[in-house]
C-alpha positions as CSV (number, residue, x, y, z in Angstrom):
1,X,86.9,97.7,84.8
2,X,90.2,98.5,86.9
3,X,92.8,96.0,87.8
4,X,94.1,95.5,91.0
5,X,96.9,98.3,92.6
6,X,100.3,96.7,92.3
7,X,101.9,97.2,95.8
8,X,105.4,95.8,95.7
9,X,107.4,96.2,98.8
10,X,110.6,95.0,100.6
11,X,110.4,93.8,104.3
12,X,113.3,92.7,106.4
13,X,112.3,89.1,107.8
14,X,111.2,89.2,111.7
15,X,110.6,92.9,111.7
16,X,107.7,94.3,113.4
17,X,105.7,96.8,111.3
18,X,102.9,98.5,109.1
19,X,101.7,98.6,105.8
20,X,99.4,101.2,104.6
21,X,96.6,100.7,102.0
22,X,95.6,103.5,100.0
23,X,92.4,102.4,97.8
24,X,92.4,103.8,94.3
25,X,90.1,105.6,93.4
26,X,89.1,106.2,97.1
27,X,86.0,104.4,98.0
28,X,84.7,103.9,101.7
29,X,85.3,101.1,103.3
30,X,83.3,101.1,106.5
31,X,81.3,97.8,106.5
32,X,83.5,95.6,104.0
33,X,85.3,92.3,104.8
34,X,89.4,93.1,104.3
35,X,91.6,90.3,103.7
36,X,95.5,90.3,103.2
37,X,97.0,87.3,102.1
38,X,100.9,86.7,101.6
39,X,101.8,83.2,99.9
40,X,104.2,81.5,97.8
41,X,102.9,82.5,94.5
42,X,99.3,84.0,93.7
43,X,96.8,82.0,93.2
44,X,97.7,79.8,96.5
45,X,95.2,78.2,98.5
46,X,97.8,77.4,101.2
47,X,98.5,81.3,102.5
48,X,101.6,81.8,105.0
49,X,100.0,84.4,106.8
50,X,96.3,86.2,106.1
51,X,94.8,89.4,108.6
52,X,91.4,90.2,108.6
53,X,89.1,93.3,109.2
54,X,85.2,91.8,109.7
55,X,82.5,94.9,109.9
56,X,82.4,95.8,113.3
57,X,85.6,93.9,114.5
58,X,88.3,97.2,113.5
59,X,92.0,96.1,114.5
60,X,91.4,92.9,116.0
61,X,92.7,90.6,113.4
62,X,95.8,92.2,112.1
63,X,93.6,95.5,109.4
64,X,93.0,98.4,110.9
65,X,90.5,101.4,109.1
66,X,93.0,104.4,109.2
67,X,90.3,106.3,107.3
68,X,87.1,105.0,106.5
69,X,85.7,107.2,104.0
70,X,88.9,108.2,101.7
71,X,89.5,103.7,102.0
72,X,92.9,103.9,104.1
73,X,92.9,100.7,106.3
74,X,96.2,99.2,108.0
75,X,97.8,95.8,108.1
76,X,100.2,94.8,111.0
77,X,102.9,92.4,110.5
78,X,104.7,91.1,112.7
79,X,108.2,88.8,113.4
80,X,106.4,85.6,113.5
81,X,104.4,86.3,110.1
82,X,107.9,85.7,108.6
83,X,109.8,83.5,111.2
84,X,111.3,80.8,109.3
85,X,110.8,82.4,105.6
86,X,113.4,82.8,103.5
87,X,114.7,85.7,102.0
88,X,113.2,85.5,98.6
89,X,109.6,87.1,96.9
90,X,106.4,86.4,98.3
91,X,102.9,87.3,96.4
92,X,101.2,89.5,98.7
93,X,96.9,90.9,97.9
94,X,94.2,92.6,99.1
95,X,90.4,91.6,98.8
96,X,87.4,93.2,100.1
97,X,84.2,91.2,99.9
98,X,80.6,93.7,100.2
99,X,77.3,91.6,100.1
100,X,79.0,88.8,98.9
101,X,81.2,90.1,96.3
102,X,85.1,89.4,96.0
103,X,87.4,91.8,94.6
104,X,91.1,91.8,94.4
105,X,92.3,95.9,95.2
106,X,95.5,95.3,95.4
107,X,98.4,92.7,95.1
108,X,102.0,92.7,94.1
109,X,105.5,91.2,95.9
110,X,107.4,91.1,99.4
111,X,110.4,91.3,98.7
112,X,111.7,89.4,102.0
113,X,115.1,90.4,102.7
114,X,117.1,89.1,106.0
């Protein structure tokens, strides 16, 4: 059973930018439900900001696929997903669902910086 990839990075608050998943191992990803989440701590169930990637729906919702079959998909931030956040860590994950199944791939700290 493999734990999630810890994915710590730093951002600098009301930038504009990319973040590029890398699954490991590689898996496809072409029709799975992506969901990043950033919030004060994990285990939140008030999120400051979540994108989405639905099958079918690529880019509209903040994930892009980047490659589908090595599982390289894209999230887009941008200055108001951390307008008015201070400068301190966030907990930040990753979770594809397939035919109803949840599964954390990745999850780690933003390390918001002004």
């Amino acid at each position: 059973h493999k734990m999630s990839e810890i994915t710590n990075f730093s951002w600098t608050r009301m930038d504009d930018g990319t973040l590029v998943y890398n699954l490991v191992p590689q898996a496809p990803i072409g029709g799975l439900d992506i969901k990043w989440t950033m919030a004060k701590r994990f285990g939140s169930t008030t999120p400051i900001t979540e994108k989405y990637l639905s099958s079918g729906l690529n880019g509209t919702s903040g994930i892009s696929v980047v490659s589908s079959g090595q599982g390289v998909f894209s999230v887009s931030l941008n200055s108001v997903d951390t307008s008015g956040l201070d400068a301190q860590n966030y907990a930040t994950w990753v979770a594809v669902t397939s035919s109803g199944r949840y599964k954390e791939v990745a999850k780690g700290y933003c390390i918001l910086e002004n």
